[in-house]
N, C-alpha and C positions, 0 to 999 in steps of 0.2 A: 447581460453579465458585466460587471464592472473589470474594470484593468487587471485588478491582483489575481480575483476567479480566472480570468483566463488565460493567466499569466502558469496559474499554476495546473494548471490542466493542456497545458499545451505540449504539443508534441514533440518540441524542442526538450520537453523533460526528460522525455525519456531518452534523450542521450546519455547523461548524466546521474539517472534515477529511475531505472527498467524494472518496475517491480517483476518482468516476466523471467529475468534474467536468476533471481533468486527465489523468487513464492514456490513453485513447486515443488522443491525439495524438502519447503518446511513446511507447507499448509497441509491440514487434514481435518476429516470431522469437524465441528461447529467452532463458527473463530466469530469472532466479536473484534470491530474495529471501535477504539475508545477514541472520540477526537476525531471525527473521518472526512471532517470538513466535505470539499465537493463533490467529494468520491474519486482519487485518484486512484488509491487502492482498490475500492469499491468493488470495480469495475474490472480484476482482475483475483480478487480474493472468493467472487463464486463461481471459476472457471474449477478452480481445487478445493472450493471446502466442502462438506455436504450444506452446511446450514451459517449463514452470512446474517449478523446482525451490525450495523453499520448506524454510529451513534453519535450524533454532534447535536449541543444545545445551543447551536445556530441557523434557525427552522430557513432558511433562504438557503445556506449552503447546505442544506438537506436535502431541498428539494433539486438542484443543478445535479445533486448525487443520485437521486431516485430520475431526473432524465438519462442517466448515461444505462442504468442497471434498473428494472423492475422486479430481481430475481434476489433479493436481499428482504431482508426486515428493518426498516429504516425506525429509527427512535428518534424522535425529538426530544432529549435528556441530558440532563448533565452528566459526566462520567463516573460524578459521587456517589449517583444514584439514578440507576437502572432499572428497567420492570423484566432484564432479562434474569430466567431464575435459578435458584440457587445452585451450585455444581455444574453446571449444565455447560460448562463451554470449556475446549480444548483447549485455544490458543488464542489469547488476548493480544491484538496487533494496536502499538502505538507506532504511527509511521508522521515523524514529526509534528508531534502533538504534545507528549506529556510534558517537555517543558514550555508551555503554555498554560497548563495546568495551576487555578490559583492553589487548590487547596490540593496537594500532592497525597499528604498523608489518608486523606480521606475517597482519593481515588484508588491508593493502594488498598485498602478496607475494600472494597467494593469489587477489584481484581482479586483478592483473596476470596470473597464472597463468592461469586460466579465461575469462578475456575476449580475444574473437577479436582480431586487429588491429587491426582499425574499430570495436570495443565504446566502450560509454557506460557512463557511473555515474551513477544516478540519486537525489538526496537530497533526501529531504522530511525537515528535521528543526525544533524547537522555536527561534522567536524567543530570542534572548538575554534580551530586555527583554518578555517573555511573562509577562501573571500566569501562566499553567497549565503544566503539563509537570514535569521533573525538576527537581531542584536546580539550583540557574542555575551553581555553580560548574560542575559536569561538562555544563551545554550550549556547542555550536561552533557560528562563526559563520560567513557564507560565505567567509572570510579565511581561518581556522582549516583549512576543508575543501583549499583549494587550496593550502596551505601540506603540508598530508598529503598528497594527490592530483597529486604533484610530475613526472609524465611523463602529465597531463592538461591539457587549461583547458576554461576557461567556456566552452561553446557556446551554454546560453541559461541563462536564470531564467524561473520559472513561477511563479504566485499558487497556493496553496493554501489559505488560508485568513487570518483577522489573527492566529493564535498561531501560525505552521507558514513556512518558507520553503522554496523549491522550487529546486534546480539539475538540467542535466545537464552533466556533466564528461566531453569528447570524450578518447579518448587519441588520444596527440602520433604523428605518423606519422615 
């Protein structure tokens, strides 16, 4: 594994970044991670869901994600386009991914595609004004998210950490 893999999988994270500290109160039924890189989440989103689809079009950090967890269905795909199917998924978790996303608008097409009716979007991503994380140019803020998330709103906000914020975005009925 190279530096950053285990940089970001290491245990030190979860001081910082506990997904166990907030998933159980929002995980249920079939969740799909869009972005799931090495499986941070992974490896903690099929302790609460029934059905784990976990999907990054980076087949190396796929597979370091299919070492921690074999209890998922791991996709080698882009997030524009999935073979998971149609309505079929509760809770779509972007957990520091979508702004990495080139094509945004056509990952939102695709989260409207596969998410049931009553589906949620779940987003933990990096503070704006966060020393740690990406480039601050290409981080979003919870503005930014509802501004793209435009047949959703806020249902709640959740604490995850002092570098990390936490939405779930209901779709509009």
């Amino acid at each position: 594994m190279d530096k950053f893999v285990t940089h970001l999988l290491s245990k030190d994270r979860k001081k910082f970044e506990d997904p166990e500290k907030f998933l159980p109160s929002l995980i249920h039924g079939v969740v799909a991670e869009l972005g799931c890189g090495p499986g941070y989440y992974c490896q903690y989103l099929i302790k609460y869901a029934e059905k784990v689809y976990c999907v990054d079009k980076n087949k190396e950090l796929l597979e370091v994600a299919k070492s921690l967890t074999r209890d998922a269905i791991f996709l080698n795909e882009d997030a524009c386009k999935t073979s998971i199917p149609t309505s079929s998924v509760d809770i779509v978790l972007f957990a520091n991914s979508f702004h990495d996303m080139r094509d945004k608008t056509k990952v939102y097409e695709e989260v409207k595609r596969i998410l049931k009716p009553e589906g949620e979007v779940i987003i933990v991503d990096w503070k704006k004004d966060a020393s740690l994380g990406p480039p601050k140019n290409i981080r979003m803020s919870k503005e930014d998210y509802l501004r793209v998330f435009s047949d959703f709103y806020l249902e709640k906000e959740f604490e995850v950490g002092p570098y990390h914020f936490g939405l779930v975005l209901k779709r509009r009925s």
